[in-house]
C-alpha positions in Angstrom: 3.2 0.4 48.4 1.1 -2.6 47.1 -0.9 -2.4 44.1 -1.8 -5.7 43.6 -0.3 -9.1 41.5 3.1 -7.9 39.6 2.1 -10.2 36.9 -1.0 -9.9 34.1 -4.2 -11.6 35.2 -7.5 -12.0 33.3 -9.1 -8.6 33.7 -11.9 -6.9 32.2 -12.3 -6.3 28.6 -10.2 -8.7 26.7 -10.9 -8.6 23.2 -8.9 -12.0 22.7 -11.8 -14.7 23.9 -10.2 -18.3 25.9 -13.1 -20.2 24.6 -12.7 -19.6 20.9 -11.2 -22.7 18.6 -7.1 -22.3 18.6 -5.9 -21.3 15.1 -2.1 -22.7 15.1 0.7 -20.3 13.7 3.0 -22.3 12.1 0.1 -23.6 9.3 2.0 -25.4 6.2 3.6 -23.3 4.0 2.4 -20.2 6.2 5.0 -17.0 6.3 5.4 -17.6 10.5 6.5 -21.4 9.9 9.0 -20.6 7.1 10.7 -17.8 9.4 10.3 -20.7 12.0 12.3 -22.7 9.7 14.8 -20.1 9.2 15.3 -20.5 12.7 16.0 -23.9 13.3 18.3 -23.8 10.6 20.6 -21.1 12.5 20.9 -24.1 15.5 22.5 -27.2 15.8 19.3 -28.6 17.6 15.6 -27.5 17.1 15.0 -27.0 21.3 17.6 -23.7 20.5 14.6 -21.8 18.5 12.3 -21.9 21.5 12.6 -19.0 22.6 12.1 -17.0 19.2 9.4 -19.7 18.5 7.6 -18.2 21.5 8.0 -14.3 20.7 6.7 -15.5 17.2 3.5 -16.8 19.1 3.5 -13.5 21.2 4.0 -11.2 18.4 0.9 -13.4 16.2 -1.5 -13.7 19.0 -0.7 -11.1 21.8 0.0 -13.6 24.3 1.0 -17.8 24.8 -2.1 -20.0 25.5 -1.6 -23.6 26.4 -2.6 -24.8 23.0 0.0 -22.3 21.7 2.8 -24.1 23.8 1.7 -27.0 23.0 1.9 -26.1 19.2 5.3 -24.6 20.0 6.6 -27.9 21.8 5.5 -30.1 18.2 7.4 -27.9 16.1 10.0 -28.1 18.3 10.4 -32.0 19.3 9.9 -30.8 23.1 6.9 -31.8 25.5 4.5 -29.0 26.4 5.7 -29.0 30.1 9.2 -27.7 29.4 8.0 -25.5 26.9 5.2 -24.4 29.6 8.6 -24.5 32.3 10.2 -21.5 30.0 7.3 -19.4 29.0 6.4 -19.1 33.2 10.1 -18.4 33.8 10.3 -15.4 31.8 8.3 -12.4 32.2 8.4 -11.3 28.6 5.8 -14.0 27.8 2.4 -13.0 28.1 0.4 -16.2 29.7 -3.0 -14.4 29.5 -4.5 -12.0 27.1 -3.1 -8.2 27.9 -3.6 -4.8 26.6 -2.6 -3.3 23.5 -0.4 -1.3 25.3 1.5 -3.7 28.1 3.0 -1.0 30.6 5.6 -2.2 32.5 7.1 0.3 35.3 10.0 -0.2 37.2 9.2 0.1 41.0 13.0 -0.8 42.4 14.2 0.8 45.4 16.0 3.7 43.1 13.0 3.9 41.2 10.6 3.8 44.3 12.8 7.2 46.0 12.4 9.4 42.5 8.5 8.1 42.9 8.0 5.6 40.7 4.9 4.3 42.9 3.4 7.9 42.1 3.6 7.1 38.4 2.0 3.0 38.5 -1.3 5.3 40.1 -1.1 7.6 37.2 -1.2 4.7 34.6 -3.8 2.7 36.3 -5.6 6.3 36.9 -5.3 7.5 33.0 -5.8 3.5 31.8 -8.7 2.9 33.9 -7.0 -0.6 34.2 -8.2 -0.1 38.4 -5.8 -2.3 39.5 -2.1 -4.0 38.5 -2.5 -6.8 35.9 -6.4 -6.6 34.9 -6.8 -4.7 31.4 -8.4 -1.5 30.8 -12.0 -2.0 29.8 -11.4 -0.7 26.3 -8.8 -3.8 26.1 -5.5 -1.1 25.8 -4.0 -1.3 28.2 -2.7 -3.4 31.3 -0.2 -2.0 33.6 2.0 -4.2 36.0 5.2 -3.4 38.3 8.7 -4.9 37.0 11.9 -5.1 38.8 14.7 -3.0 37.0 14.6 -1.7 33.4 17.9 -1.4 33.8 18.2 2.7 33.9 18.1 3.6 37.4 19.9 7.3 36.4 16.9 7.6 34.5 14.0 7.0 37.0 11.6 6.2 36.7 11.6 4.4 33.3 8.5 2.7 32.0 8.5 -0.2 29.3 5.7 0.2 26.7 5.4 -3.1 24.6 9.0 -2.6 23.0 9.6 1.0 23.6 11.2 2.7 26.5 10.5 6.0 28.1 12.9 7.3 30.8 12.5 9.8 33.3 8.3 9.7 33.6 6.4 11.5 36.2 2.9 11.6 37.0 2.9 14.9 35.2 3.9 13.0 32.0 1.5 10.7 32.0 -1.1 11.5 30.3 0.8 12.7 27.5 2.9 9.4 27.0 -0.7 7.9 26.5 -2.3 10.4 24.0 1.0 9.6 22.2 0.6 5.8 22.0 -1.7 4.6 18.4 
């Protein structure tokens, strides 16, 4: 069952504006350049810190704009093109504003038989995110499929930001959400 794009899209209710002047992270003697730093210092080359680089961004801003990579690929002596070629090959980077609450669950074939597509209409049901990949219009949530969590004898498990829950029914729902600050 189809419930539209697997991957976040500009909804509805983004409190994080595209229009607004880009504020760069890594500011002179700022905390985030200094762990940046730390970072590069671990490596014997600078292009090795890309990928925490990027979860810094993430962590700092919600998601990775263009000017973002861009800032990334200075810092890093890279162009913004193969910094742009890793943050679209991994789906932990955010390439457009998302919820608060970035719900990811698993919809594999193991997941699919203990009704995992039962539970993605639950979340877009309790979120009022309508639809995969759009945010809520309160701006908390966004909800999109994944392939494999990686904890198929716990089906169907749901990734929320950094936290797992295993084992979630439509039942469970709405409870997992009341839970969330």
């Amino acid at each position: 069952m189809s419930h539209g794009p697997s991957a976040p899209a500009q909804g509805h209710g983004h409190t994080h504006g595209h229009h607004e002047a880009y504020e760069p992270v890594f500011t002179p003697g700022s905390a985030r350049l200094k762990e940046l730093q730390d970072v590069i210092a671990r490596y014997p080359e600078k292009m090795a810190a890309l990928l925490p680089a990027l979860w810094m961004v993430q962590q700092e801003r919600g998601w990775i704009s263009p000017e973002a990579m861009t800032e990334v690929a200075a810092q890093l002596g890279l162009t913004a093109a193969y910094v742009k070629g890793v943050v679209t090959f991994y789906t932990m980077y955010h390439q457009h504003p998302v919820g608060k609450h970035f719900i990811q669950v698993c919809t594999t074939s193991p997941c699919l038989c203990a009704g995992a597509d039962k539970v993605v209409d639950a979340f877009l049901e309790h979120t009022g995110c309508k639809e995969l990949g759009l945010t809520s219009p309160d701006g908390k949530y966004t909800v999109i499929e994944v392939e494999c969590l990686g904890a198929c004898g716990f089906a169907t498990p749901v990734q929320i930001n950094e936290d797992y829950v295993e084992n979630v029914t439509p039942e469970k729902v709405p409870e997992i959400l009341s839970s969330l600050k």
